[in-house]
C-alpha distance (Angstrom), angle and dihedral (degrees) to the residues before:
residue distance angle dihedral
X1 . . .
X2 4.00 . .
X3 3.97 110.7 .
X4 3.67 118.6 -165.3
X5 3.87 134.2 173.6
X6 4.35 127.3 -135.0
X7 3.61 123.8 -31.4
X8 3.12 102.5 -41.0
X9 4.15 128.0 139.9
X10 3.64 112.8 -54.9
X11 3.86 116.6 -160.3
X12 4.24 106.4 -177.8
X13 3.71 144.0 92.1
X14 4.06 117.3 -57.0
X15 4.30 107.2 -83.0
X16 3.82 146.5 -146.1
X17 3.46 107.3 -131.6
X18 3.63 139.8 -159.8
X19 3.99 131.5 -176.4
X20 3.42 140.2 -143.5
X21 4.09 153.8 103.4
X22 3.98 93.3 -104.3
X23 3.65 94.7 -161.4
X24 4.03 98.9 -178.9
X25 3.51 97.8 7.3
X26 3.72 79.1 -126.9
X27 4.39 121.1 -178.5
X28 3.71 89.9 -83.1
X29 3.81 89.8 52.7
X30 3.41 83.4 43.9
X31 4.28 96.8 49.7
X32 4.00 81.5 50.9
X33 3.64 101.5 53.1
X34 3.72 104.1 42.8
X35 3.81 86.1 51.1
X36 4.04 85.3 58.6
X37 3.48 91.5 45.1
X38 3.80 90.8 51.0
X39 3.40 100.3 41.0
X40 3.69 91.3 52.9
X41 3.77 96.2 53.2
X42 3.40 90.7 54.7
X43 3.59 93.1 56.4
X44 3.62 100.3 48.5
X45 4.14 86.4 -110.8
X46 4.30 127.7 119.4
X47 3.46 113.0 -117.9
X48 3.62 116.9 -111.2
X49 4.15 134.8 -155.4
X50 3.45 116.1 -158.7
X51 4.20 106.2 -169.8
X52 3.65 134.6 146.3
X53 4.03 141.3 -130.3
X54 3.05 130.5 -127.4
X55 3.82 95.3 29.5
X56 4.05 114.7 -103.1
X57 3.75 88.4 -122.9
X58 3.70 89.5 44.4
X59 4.25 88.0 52.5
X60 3.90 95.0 48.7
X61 3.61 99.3 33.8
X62 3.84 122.0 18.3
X63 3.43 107.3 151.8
X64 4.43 91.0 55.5
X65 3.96 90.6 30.5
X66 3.92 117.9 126.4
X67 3.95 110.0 -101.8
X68 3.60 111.3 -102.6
X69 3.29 125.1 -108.5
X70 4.01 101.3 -164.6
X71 3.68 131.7 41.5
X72 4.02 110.4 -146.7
X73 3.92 91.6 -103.6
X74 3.95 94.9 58.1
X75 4.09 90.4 38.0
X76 3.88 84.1 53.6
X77 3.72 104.0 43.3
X78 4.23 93.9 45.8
X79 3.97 85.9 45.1
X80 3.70 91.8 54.3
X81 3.59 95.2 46.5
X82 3.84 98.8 66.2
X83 3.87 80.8 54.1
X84 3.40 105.8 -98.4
X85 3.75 101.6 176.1
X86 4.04 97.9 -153.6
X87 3.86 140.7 11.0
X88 3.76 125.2 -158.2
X89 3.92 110.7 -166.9
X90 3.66 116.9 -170.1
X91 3.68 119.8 -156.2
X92 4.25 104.6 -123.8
X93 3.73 110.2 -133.1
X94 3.81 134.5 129.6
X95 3.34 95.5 -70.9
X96 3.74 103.5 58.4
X97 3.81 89.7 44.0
X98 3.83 86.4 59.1
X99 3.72 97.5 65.6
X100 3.72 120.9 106.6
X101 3.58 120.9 -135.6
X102 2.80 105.3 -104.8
X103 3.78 104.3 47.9
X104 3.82 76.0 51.1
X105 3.71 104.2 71.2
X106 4.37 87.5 35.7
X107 3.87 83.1 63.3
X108 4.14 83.5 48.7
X109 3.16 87.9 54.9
X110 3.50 111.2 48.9
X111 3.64 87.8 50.7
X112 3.43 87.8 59.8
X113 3.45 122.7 -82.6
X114 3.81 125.0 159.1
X115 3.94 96.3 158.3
X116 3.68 142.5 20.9
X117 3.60 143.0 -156.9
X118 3.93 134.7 -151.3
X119 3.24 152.8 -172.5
X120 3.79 116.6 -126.9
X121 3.82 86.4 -112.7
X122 3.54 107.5 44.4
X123 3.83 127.7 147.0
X124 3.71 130.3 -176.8
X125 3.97 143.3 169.7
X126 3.59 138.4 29.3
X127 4.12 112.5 -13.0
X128 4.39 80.4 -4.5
X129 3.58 77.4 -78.3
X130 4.28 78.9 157.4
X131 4.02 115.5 85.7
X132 3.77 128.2 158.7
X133 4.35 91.5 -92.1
X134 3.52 85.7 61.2
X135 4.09 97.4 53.1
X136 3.30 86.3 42.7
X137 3.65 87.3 56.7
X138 3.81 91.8 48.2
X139 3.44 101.4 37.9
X140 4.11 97.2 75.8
X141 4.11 87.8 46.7
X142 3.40 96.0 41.3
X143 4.36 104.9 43.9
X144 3.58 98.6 -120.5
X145 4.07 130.9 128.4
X146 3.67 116.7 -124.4
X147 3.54 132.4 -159.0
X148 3.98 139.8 162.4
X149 3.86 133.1 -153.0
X150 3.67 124.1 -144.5
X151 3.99 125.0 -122.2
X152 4.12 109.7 -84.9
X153 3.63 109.7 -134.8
X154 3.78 128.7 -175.2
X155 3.91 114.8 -149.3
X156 3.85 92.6 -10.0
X157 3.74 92.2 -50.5
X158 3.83 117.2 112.2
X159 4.05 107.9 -130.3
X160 3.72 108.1 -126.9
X161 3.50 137.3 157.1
X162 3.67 97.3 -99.4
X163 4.05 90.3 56.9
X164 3.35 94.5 55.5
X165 4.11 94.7 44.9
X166 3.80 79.3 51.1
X167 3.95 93.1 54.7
X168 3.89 99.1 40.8
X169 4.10 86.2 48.8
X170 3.52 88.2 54.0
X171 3.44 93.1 51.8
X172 4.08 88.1 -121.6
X173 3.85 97.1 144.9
X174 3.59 106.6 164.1
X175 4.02 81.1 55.4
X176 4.05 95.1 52.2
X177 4.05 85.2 41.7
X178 3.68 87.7 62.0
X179 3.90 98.8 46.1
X180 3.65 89.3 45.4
X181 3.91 100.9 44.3
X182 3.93 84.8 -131.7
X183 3.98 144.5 41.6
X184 3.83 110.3 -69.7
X185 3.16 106.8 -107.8
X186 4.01 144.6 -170.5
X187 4.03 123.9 -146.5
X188 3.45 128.9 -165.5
X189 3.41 147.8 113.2
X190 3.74 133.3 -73.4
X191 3.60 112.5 -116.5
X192 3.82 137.3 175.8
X193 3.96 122.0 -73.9
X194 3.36 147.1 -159.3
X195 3.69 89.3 -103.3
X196 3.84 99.9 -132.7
X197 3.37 92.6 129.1
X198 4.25 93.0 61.7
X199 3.80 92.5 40.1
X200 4.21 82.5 58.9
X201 3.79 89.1 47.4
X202 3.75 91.9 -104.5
X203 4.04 112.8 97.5
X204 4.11 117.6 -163.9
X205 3.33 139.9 -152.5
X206 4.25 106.8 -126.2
X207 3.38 100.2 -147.2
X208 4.00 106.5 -159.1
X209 3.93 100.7 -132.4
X210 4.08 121.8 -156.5
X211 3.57 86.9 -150.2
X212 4.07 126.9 92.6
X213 3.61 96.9 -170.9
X214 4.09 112.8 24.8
X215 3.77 107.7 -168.2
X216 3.41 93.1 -129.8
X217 4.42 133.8 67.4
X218 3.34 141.7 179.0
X219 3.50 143.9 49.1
X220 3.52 120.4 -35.9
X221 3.75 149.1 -171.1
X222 3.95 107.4 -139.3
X223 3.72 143.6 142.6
X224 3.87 131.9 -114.4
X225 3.81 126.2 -129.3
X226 3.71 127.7 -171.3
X227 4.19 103.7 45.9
X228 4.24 95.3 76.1
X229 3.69 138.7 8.9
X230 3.66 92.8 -92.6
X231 4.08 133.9 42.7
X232 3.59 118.5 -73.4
X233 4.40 112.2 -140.5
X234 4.24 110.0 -132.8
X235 3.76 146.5 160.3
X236 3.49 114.0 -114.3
X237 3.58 132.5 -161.3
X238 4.05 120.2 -167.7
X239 3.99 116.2 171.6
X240 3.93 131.4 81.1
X241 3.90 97.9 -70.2
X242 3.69 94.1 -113.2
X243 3.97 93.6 -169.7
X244 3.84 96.8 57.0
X245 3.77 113.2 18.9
X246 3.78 127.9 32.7
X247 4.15 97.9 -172.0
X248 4.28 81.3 106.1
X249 4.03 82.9 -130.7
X250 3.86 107.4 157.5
X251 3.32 104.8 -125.7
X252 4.27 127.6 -175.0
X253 4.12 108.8 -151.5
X254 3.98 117.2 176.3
X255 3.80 119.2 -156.1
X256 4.09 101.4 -158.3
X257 3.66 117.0 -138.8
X258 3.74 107.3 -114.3
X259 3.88 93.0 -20.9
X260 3.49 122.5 127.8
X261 3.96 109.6 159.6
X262 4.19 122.8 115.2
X263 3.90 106.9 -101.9
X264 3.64 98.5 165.7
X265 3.67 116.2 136.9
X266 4.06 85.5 40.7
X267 3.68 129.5 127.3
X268 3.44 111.9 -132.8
X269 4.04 153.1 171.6
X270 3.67 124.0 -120.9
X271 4.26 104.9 -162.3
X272 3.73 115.8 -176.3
X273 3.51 118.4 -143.0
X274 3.87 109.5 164.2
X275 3.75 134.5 10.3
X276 3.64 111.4 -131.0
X277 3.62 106.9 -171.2
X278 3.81 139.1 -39.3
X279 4.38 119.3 -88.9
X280 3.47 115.1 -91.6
X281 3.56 127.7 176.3
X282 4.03 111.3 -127.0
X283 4.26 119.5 -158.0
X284 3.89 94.8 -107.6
X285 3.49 140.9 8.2
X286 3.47 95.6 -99.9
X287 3.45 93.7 60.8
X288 3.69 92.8 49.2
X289 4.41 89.2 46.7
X290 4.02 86.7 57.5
X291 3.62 91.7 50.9
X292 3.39 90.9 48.9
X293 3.67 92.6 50.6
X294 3.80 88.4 57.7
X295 3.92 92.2 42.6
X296 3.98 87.0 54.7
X297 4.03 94.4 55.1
X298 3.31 94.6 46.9
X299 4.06 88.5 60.1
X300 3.51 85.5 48.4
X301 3.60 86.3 46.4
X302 3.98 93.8 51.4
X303 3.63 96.1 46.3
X304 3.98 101.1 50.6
X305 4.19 77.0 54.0
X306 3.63 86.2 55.0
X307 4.09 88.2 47.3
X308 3.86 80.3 -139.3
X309 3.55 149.9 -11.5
X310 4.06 125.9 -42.3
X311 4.01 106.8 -88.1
């Protein structure tokens, strides 16, 4: 898949395009993007994403934005896997915001655009000035296609972002595994620590997360990919650390079950499985080491249930 960033020169076949922030990459998401990458097949054109990093609300309001839910690496790789043939991510700033609509879609189209796909709430431009009346508007003047997609919803409820950050911060897996079509997961990229967690007899993974706010805390039992051919079973913690650090840093730390080999440098995938319990901070560190003792067995405990890991 062919990633590009802003406006700049685009040298490839004529595309169908679609828009959006993606956040999850949930089954609507999903629903939406394998109808672009149909729909351009069948006209001879690549299929396009159009998305955007940081998130608009995340730009204009980052201290009351909605936790994300996907760092650009896992957004990428589940995009690309439905066979997305190209991504265009455009970096949000004032600038972009400032654009009108329709200077918007003339910039679409001189990249070029011979088709686009919607959602059936989509807004673009300055102030979201765009809707869909207005491409519709546009899209006889202009010599573009133009086509929306209804809402997905699963038992009467539409699937949105929001539901799914509601599930995961409830710790309701099995529900977020449904709206997502797959564990949720974390990516990153194991990076040095402050080694705490060996000096206590329990050595961690740091996994270095693209995400300020995750949507989800606590301790965790989950399962590592990306070391061997096959899952790897761990205690996770995600949260701030409250007994050792007060910098209120999120931080994602996986204790490997009966794994004790140096992986740092690696790109890997944190999937959560099973909350455990909520973070707490303890008086001392030894209280906190006993309670991590505990939270360790009962991953074991949870996995010899499972006869396994999660395939």
């Amino acid at each position: 898949m062919l990633i590009s960033h802003g406006f700049s020169s685009r040298i490839g076949r004529p595309f169908a395009l679609t828009i959006g922030n993606f956040d999850g990459v949930h089954i609507g998401h999903q629903k939406l993007l394998i109808d672009l990458v149909n729909a351009a097949h069948a006209s001879s054109l690549a299929s396009c994403v159009m998305t955007f990093e940081p998130h608009p609300r995340e730009f204009f309001n980052p201290d009351s934005a909605p936790s994300r839910l996907t760092g650009l690496r896992d957004k990428l790789s589940v995009i690309s896997a439905l066979g997305v043939d190209e991504v265009i991510v455009l970096p949000f700033n004032h600038a972009l915001a400032g654009i009108a609509a329709k200077e918007f879609v003339e910039r679409l189209l001189a990249l070029g655009m011979k088709s686009l796909l919607v959602g059936d709430d989509f807004r673009f431009g300055a102030r979201r000035e765009g809707d869909y009346p207005l491409l519709e508007s546009l899209a006889g003047s202009m010599g573009f296609t133009l086509a929306r997609m209804s809402s997905v919803a699963i038992s009467g409820t539409r699937i949105s972002s929001t539901t799914l950050r509601l599930a995961l911060a409830k710790g309701e897996f099995s529900q977020a595994s449904q709206l997502l079509g797959r564990p949720y997961g974390i990516t990153g990229r194991v990076v040095e620590g402050d080694h705490i967690g060996r000096s206590i007899g329990f050595p961690t993974a740091n996994i270095q997360m693209k995400i300020n706010r995750p949507p989800l805390g606590g301790i965790f039992a989950v399962q590592l990919h990306g070391i061997s051919g096959y899952p790897l079973p761990g205690a996770a913690s995600l949260g701030v650390r409250p007994t050792v650090t007060d910098t209120k840093v999120p931080v994602l730390e996986v204790h490997l079950i009966d794994f004790d080999k140096d992986i740092y440098g690696s790109i890997v995938r944190v999937e959560f499985l099973h909350k455990l319990r909520d973070e707490i901070k303890y008086l001392n560190l030894d209280l906190l080491t006993e309670q991590i003792c505990r939270d360790v067995e009962d991953v074991r405990e949870y996995f010899a249930r499972l006869d396994g890991p999660v395939t």
